[in-house]
C-alpha positions as CSV (number, residue, x, y, z in Angstrom):
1,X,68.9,86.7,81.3
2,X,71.3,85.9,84.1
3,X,69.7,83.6,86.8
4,X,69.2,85.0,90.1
5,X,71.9,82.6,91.7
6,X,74.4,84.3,89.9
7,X,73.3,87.8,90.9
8,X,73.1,86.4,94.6
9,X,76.7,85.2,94.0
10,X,78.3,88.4,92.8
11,X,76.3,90.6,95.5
12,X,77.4,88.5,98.4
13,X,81.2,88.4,97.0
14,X,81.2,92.5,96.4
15,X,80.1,92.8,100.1
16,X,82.7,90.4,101.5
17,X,85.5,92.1,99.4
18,X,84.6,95.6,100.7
19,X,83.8,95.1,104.4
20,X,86.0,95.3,107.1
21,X,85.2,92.8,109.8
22,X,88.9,93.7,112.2
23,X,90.1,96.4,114.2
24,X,93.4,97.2,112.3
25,X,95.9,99.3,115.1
26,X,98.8,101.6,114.1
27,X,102.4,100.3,114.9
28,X,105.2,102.6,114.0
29,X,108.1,101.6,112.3
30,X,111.6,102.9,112.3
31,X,114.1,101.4,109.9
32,X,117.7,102.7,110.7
33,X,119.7,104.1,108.0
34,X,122.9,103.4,105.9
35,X,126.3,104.8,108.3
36,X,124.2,105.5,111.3
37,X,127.2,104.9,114.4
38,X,126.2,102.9,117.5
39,X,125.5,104.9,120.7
40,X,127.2,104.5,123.7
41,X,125.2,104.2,126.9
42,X,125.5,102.8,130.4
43,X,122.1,101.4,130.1
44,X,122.3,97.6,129.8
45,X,119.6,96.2,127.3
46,X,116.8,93.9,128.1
47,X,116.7,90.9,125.7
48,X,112.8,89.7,125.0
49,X,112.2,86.2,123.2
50,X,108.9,86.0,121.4
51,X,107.5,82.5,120.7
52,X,104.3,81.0,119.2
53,X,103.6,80.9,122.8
54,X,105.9,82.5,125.3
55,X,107.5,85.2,126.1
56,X,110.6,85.5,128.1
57,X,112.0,88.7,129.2
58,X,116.0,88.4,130.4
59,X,115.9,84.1,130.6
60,X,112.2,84.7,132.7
61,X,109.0,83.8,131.5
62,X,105.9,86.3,131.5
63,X,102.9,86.2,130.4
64,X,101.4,89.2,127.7
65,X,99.0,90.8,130.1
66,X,102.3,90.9,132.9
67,X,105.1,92.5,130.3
68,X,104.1,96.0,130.8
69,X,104.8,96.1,134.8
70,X,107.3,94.2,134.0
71,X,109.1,96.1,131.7
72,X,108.0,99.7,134.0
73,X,110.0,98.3,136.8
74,X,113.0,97.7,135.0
75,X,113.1,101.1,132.8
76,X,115.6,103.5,134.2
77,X,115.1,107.1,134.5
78,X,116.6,109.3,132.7
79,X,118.2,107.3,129.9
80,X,115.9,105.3,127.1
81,X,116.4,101.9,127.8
82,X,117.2,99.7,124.8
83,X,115.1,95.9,123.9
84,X,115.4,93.9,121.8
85,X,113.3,91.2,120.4
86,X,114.1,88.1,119.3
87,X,111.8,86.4,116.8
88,X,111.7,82.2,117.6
89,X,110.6,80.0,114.7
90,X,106.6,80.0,114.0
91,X,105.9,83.4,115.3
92,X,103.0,85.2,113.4
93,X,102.9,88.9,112.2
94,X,99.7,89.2,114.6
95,X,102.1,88.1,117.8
96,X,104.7,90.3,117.1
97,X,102.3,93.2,116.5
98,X,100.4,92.4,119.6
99,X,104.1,92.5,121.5
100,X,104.6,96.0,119.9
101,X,101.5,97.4,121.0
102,X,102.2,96.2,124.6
103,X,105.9,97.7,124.2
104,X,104.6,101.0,122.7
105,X,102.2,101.7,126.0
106,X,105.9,101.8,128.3
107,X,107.5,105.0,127.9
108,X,111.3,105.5,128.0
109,X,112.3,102.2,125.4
110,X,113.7,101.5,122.7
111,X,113.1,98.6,120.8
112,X,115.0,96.9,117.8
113,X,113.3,93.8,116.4
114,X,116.2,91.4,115.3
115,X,115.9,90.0,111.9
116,X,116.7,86.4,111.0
117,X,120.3,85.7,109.3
């Protein structure tokens, strides 16, 4: 007969493993592709830095909450405006997803997260 401790055990583990105790958000994705050209525009990018704790957009520092004003005053009309985002050492998978979310709500950019050589 198994002893009730063990019974406990295997109950409490099946409930941990099948629960869901976060919020997970959609962040999508593009990869580019193999021979894709560069395109040509008049639209000069904005360069983001993401850190374990800052942010700096263009050599300035801003805070999370202020990024999105930020980035809405300097998106031109017409023309998608290109950002990219550098990755400093130490930054987590939950930052950078946080920073997409942010840069998702701005219409009008497009974002290219540089990768680490």
């Amino acid at each position: 007969m198994t002893s009730l401790i063990d019974v406990i055990f295997l109950l409490l583990l099946f409930f941990m493993l099948t629960s869901t105790f976060s919020k997970f958000a959609e962040v999508e994705l593009t990869a580019g592709g193999a021979g894709q050209g560069a395109e040509t525009t008049n639209v000069p990018p904005l360069f983001l830095q993401l850190g374990e704790d800052v942010l700096v957009l263009n050599g300035e520092t801003v805070a999370m909450q202020a990024l999105e004003a930020s980035l809405t005053d300097a998106v031109s009309e017409g023309e998608a405006q290109p950002v990219l985002v550098s990755l400093r050492d130490g930054v987590t998978a939950q930052r950078l997803t946080d920073l997409l979310v942010v840069l998702r709500a701005v219409p009008g950019l497009r974002v290219t997260v540089l990768g680490a050589a």
